[in-house]
Structures are given as C-alpha cells and as structure tokens.
C-alpha positions as CSV (number, residue, x, y, z in Angstrom):
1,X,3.3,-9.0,-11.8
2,X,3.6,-7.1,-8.8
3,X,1.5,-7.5,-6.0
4,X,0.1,-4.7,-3.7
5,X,-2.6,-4.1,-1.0
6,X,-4.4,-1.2,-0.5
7,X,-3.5,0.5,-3.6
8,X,-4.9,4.1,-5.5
9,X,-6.5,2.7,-8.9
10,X,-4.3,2.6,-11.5
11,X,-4.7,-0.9,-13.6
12,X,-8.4,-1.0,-13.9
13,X,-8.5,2.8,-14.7
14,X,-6.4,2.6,-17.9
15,X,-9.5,0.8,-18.9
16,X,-11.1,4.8,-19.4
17,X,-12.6,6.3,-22.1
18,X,-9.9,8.1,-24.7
19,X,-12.7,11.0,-25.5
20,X,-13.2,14.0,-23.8
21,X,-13.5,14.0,-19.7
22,X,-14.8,15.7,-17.7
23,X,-14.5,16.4,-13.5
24,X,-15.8,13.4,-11.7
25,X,-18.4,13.7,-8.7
26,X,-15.2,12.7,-6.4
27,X,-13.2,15.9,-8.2
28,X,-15.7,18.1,-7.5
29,X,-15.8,17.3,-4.0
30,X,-12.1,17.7,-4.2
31,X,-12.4,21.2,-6.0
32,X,-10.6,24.0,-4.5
33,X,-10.9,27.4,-2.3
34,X,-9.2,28.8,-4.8
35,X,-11.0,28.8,-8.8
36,X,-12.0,29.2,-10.9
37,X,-9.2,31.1,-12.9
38,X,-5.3,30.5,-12.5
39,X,-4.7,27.2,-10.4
40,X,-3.6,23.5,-10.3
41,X,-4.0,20.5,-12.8
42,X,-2.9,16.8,-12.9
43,X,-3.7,14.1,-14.8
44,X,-2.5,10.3,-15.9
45,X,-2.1,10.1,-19.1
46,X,-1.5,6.5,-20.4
47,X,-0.9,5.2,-24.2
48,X,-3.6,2.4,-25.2
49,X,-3.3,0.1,-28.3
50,X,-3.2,1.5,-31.3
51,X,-1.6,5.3,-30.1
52,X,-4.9,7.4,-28.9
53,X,-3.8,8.6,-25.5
54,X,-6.3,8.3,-22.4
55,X,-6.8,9.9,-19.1
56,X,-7.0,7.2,-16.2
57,X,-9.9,8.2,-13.9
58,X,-8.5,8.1,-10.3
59,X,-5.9,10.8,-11.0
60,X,-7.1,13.6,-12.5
61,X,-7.7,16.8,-10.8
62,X,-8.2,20.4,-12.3
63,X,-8.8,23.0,-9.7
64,X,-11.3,25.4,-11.7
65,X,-13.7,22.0,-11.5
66,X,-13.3,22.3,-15.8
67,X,-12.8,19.9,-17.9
68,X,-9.3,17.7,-19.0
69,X,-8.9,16.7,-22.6
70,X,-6.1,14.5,-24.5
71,X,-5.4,14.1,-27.5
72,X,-3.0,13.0,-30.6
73,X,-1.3,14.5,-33.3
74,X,0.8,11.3,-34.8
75,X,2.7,8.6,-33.4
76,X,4.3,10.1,-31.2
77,X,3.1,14.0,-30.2
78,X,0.1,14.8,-27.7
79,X,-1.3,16.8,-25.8
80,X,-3.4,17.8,-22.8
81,X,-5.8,20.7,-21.6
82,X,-7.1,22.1,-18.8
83,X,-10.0,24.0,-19.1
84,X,-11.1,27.1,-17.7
85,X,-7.4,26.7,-16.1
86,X,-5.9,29.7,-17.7
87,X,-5.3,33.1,-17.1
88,X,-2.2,33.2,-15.4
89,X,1.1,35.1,-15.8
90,X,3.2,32.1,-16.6
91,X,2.9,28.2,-16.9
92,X,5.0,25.6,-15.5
93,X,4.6,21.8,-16.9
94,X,6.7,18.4,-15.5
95,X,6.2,15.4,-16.4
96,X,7.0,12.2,-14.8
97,X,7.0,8.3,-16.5
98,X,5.1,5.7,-14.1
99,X,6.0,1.9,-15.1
100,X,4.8,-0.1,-13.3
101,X,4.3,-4.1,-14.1
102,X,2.3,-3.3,-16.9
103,X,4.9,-0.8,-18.8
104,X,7.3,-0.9,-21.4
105,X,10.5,-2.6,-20.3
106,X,12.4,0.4,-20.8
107,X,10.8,3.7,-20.5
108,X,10.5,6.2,-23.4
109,X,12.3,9.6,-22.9
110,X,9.4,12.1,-22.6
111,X,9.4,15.5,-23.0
112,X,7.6,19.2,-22.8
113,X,7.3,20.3,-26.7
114,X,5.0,23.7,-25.7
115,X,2.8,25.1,-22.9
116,X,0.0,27.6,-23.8
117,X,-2.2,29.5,-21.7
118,X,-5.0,31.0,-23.8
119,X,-6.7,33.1,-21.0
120,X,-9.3,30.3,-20.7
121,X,-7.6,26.8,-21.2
122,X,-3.9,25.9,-20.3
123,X,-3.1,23.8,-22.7
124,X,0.8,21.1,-22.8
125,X,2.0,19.2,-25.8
126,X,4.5,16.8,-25.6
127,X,6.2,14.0,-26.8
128,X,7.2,10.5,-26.0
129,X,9.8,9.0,-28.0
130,X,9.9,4.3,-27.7
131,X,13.2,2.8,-26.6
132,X,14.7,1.2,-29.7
133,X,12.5,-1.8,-30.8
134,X,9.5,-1.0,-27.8
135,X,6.5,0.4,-28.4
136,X,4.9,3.3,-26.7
137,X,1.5,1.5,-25.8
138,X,0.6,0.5,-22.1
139,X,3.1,4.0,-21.4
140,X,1.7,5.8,-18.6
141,X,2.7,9.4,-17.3
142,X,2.2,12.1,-14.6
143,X,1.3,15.3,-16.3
144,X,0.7,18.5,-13.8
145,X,0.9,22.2,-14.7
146,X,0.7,25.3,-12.6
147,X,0.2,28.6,-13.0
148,X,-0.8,30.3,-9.8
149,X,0.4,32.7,-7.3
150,X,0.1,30.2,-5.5
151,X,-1.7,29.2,-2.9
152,X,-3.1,25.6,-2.5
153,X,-6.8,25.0,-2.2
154,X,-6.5,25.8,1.7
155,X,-5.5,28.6,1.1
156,X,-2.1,28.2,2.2
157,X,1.0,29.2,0.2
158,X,4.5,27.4,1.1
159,X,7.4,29.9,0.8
160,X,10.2,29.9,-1.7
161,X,8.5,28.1,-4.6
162,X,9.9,29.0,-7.4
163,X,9.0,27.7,-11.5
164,X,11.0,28.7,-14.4
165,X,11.4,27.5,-18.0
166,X,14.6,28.2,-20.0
167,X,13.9,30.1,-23.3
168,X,17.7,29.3,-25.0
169,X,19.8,25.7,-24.7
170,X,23.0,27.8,-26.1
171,X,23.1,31.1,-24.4
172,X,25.7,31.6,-22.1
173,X,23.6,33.0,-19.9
174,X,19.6,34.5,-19.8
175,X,17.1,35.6,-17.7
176,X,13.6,32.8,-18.6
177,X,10.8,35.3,-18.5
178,X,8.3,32.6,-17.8
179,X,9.2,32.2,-14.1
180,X,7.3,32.7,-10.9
181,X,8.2,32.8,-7.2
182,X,5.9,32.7,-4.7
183,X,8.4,34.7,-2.0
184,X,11.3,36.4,-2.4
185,X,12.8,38.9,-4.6
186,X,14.7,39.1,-7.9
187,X,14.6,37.1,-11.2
188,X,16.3,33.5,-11.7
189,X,19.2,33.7,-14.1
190,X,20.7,30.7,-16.0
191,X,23.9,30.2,-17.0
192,X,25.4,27.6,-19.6
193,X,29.3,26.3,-18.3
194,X,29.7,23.7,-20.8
195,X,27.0,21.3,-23.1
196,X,24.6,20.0,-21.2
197,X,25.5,21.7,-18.3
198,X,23.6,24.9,-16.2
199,X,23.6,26.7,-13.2
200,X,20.2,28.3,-12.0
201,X,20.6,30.7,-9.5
202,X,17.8,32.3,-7.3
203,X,18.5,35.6,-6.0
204,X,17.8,36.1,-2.3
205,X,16.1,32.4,-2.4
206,X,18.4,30.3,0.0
207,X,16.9,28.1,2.1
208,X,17.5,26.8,6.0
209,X,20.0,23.7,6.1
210,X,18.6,20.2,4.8
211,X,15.6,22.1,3.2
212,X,14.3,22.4,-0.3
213,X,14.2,19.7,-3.4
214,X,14.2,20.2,-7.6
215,X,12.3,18.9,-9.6
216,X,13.4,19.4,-13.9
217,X,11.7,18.3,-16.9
218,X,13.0,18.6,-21.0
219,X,11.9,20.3,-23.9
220,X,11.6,19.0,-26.9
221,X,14.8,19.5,-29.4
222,X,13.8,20.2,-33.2
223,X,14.7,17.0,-35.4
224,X,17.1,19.6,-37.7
225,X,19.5,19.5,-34.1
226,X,18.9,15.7,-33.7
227,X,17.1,13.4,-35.4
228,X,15.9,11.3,-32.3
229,X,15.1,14.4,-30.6
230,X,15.3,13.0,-26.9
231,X,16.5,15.0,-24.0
232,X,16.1,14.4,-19.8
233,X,17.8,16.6,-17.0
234,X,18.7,15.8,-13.9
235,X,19.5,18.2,-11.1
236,X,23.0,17.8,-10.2
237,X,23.0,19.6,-6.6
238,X,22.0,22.6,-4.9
239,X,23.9,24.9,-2.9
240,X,24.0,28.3,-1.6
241,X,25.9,30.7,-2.6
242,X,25.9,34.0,-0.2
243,X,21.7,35.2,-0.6
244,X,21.6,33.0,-3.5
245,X,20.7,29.8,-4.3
246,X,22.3,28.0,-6.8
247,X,20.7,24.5,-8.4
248,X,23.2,22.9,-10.8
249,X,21.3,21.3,-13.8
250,X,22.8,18.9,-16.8
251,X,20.7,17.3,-19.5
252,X,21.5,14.5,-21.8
253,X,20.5,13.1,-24.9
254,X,18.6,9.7,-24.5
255,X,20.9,7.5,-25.3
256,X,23.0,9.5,-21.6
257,X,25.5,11.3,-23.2
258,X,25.4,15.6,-22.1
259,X,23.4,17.2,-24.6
260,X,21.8,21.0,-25.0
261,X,18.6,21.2,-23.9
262,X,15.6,23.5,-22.8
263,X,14.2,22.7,-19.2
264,X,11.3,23.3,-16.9
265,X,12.2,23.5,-12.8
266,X,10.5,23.8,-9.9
267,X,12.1,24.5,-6.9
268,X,10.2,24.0,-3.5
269,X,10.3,23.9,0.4
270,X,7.2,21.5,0.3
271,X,5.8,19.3,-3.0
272,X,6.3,20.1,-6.4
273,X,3.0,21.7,-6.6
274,X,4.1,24.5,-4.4
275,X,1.6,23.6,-1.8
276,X,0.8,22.3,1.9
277,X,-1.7,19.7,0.5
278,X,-1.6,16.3,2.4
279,X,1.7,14.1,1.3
280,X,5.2,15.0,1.3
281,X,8.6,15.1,-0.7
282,X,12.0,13.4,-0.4
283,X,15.4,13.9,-1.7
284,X,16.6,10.3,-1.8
285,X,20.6,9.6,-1.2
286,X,20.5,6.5,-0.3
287,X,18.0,4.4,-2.2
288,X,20.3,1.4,-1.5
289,X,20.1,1.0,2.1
290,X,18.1,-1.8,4.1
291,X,15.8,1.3,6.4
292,X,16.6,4.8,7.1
293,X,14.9,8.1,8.4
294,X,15.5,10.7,6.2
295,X,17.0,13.2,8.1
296,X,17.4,16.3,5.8
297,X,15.8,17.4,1.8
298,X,12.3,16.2,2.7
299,X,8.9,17.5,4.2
300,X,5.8,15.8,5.6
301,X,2.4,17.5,5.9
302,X,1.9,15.4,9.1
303,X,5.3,16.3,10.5
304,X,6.0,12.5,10.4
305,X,9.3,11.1,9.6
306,X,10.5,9.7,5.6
307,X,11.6,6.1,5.7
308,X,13.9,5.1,2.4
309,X,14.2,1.4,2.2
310,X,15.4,-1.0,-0.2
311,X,12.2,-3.4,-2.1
312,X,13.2,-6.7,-1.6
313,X,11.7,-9.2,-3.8
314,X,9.6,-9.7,-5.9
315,X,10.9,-6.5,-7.1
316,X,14.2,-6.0,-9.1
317,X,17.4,-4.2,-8.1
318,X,17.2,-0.3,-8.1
319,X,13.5,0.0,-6.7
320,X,13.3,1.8,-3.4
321,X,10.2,3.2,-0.9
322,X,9.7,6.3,0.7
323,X,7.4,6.2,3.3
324,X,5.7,9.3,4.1
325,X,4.8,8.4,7.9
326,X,1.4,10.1,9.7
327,X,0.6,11.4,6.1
328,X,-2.5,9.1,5.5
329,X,-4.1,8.5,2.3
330,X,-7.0,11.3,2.0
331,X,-9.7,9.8,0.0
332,X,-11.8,12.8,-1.2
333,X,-7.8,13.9,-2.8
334,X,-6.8,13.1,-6.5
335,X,-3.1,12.2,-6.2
336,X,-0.2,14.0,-8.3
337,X,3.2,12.5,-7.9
338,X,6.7,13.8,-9.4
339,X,10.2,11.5,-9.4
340,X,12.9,12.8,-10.9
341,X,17.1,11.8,-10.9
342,X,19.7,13.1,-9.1
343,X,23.0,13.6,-9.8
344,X,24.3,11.6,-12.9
345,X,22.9,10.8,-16.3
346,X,20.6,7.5,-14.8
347,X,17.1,7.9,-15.1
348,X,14.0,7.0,-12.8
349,X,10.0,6.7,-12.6
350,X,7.6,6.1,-10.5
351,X,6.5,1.9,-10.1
352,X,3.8,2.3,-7.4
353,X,1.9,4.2,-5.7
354,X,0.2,3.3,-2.2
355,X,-1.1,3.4,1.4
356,X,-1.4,1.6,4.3
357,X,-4.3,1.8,7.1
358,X,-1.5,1.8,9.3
359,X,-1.2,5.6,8.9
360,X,1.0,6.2,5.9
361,X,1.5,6.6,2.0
362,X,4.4,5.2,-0.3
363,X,5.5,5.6,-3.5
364,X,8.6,3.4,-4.9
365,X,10.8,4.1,-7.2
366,X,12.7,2.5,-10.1
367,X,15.9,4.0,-11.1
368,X,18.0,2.5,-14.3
369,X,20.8,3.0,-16.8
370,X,19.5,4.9,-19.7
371,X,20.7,2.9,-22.6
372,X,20.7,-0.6,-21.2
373,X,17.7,-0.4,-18.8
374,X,19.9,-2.2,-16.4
375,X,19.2,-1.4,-12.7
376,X,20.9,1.9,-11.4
377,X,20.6,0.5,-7.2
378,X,22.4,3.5,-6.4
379,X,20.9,6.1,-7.9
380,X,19.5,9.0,-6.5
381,X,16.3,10.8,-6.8
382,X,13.6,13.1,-5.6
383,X,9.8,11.9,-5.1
384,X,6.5,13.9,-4.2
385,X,3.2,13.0,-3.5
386,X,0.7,15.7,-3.3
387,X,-2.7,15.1,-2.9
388,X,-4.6,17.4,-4.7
C-alpha cells in the first residue's frame, strides 16, 4: 500500500453510492460562467464487487450543475451521462485507467463504444475488457467529455484546441465530421499508411516550438473483427508540416501488436479540456531520470516550471512525477486528469494524484508492457490535470 500526504479523496470515495448522483454542494460552488447548455463533464468511474459501476464523489464535475448517472449493461459494457450537458455540435470522450494500490495488477484495456448527445443529456458507453485471469472489480477510470465552443468557466478560451473522432479504421483516408477547433481554419483529415498506423493533419493549426500535447483514446471494435475486441492508441509524434500540423497515431490490439482501430484526439496548447483552468499538462520524455525541468511540450496555469522525476521506493520501476510547480491545489475545483502513452505500443495510467501546501500539484504515473505488465521505466507519456 502506498502511502501519501495531503491527497484528493479517492480510497474512501469508492465507498459512494452506485445509484443515480447528483451535483454536490461543493460542485455547485464550482459550477461554471458558462451553462447551462453545451459544456464540460468529468467523472470517476470505479467497478465495485459484483460489476455495478459507481461514481467516486470527489471527482465529479458537470458544468450545466445537472446530474451524472452510471450504469451497466453486462459484464463488461457501461455507461455514463451527463445531464442537461447536451446540445452541442459534436462530442469528444477520453478516457483514462487510474491504478492505484488498490487496482487490478494489470489494467484492463478500455475503450469508447458510442457518444450521444440527445440535445438534453450527453450520454458515453464504453467498455472495459479484464487482463486474462483478473477481474474488473476495484477498476477505476477518468471519464471527461466535451462539447463546447469552448471556453472554460472563466470565460477564457485557449487557442488551437482541436477534438476529432475517426468515423472509418480502414479508409485510406477521411475527413471525421465530428471535429471541433476552437481557432483556426480548415477540417482535420486522416489518413491510414499501414494497419494500425494514421497521420492526423490539422490545417493551418501549427503551433510555436516545444508547444502543444495529444491526447487519444479507442473505440470499441465489433467481436465479428476480433473476438477480444481490445484496442489502445498512442500518439507516436507530432510535427509540422508547412501550415499544417501533423500528429502521427498507431493503435494496437491488447495484447500490443498494430491493429485497426477507431480513435478519439484531442489536441491542445493548454489541458485536455481545452481550457485555462488551474493545473497544467506535460509531455513526458524522460520519465527515467533522477529530476528535471521540463523545458518544452508542457503548460502551467501559474507559469511555474514541470519537474519529471523518477519515484523511488516504495513504488516500482516505471512510475514517475510531474510536478506542476505554483499551480496549487484549488479546493472549491473537482479535478479531471488524462495520461496517455507515447511513442510505442507500452501502455500507462494514472497511480496518484496530489498536492503539497508547499505550492504545487502532482500526479504520477505508471507506465508498463502491455502483455506482461512488466514495468516499461522508459516509457513516455502525456499527463494533465485540470481543475474543473
């Protein structure tokens, strides 16, 4: 067992109803400018004995103040809505595994089955498919959706935000009507070079040297095109390319070898919400290292450096900590956080969450094979932390 100070709630929430919730006094203090209609949502969704899904109280934030619901349809499909959320002209989903002491050993693969946006509610189903032999209880995830032109509840929209799902694994190349950029002009196109493997590229939407991080999620597969239906993408890199930018994707079954697959991405300046809310993001090279300041791939709402730094014991090999330093832990916030891998077919999650009354949050990182579970020490990754 791991042991933290200062810490957001996590443990002793899981211990939340599994019935219908709905926004706490502390959300609605946190509720935005902005609402109610199209906006921001975020929950933790976490599997209890016996299946039924439940929302962990701490984290849970829906900016039209309505109300968020889970549910299950069989052992292994959910869902979530927000209410009152919808009535926006697309819908972006990502989802992110946290295991911390309490999780499986090995994490399920998890991914986007459908988003929905009924005018009223935005709704997500998805799926979480067990390691071989594990089961899927004590499985906790980070679910957020937007679907805003989008400002964040200050009012304050970050430039160069861009969402996009992918409509067809096998085309050679499409243009995903669901997409939204918050600057800029022209549609995203995707093009498949080989299985597995995709290059987005954003018209007009290059950004300054050592800015901007990608964030991906899966779609489900049918069980007709593979029977364990489990995906996961990783951005590869990104890169200009003239006006353009260009962010190259590859999925992979779960088992790590390149497979077809639908994908959510966002693709930011700031956090993965789009927005200027108090935390920061960091594109991790170096997860390996005994302290470094981030110098490039990363922003801070206090202007504060990122620290990456190896965790030294108790923890295992392949868990690092950004630090997001001067970006204090804002209490009347509900906290959203996104990890995802970089480059190569490892996978990571989130471990911990935290803050100091120093003057700084953290969240660390656990980065593995995605067969074995073995330790990936080396692998790459990009974290946000957005307080909502």
């Amino acid at each position: 067992m791991k042991i933290r100070s200062k810490v957001w709630l996590a443990a002793a929430a899981l211990l939340a109803t599994t019935a219908a919730v709905g926004a706490t006094p502390q959300q609605a203090s946190a509720g935005p400018i902005v609402g109610p209609g199209p906006g921001d949502g975020s929950a933790v969704v976490y599997i209890a004995p016996g299946g039924a899904p439940g929302l962990t109280g701490a984290y849970r934030y829906n900016s039209s103040g309505g109300a968020i619901e889970a549910g299950q349809i069989d052992a292994t499909h959910y869902w979530i809505s927000f209410r009152n959320l919808g009535g926006g002209t697309y819908v972006n989903a990502q989802l992110t595994n946290w295991n911390a002491s309490y999780g499986p050993e090995i994490d399920p693969v998890c991914t986007i089955d459908k988003t929905k946006d009924t005018g009223v509610d935005v709704t997500v189903w998805f799926q979480c498919i067990p390691y071989p032999g594990l089961s899927l209880e004590t499985t906790t995830l980070f679910i957020n959706v937007t679907n805003r032109t989008h400002p964040d509840r200050a009012g304050v929209a970050a430039p160069g935000f861009v969402a996009l799902t992918t409509a067809d694994a096998a085309a050679a190349a499409s243009t995903p009507v669901n997409q939204y950029r918050s600057s800029g002009f022209g549609a995203a196109t995707v093009t498949r070079s080989g299985v597995g493997m995709y290059v987005v590229t954003i018209p007009n939407g290059t950004f300054g040297w050592g800015e901007g991080m990608v964030f991906t999620t899966a779609l489900s597969v049918s069980p007709a095109v593979d029977p364990a239906y489990t995906r996961y993408c990783n951005p590869q890199s990104w890169s200009p390319s003239g006006t353009s930018m260009r962010v190259f994707v590859r999925c992979y079954h779960g088992g790590g070898l390149m497979a077809d697959a639908r994908f959510s991405l966002r693709y930011t300046t700031h956090n993965h919400m789009g927005g200027t809310q108090p935390g920061g993001a960091q594109w991790v090279s170096t997860p390996n290292s005994l302290g470094y300041a981030a110098p490039s791939y990363g922003w801070n709402s206090a202007g504060g450096s990122n620290f990456v730094a190896t965790e030294m014991l108790p923890d295992e090999p392949g868990v690092s900590r950004v630090t997001f330093n001067g970006a204090t832990h804002a209490p009347a916030r509900v906290g959203s956080l996104m990890v995802v891998a970089y480059g190569g077919n490892h996978r990571c999650s989130l471990e911990f969450p935290g803050y100091s009354s120093e003057g700084y949050t953290y969240a660390t990182v656990r980065c593995y094979q995605p067969l074995s579970g073995a330790a990936a020490p080396t692998g790459k990754y990009t974290v946000s932390l957005a307080q909502m």
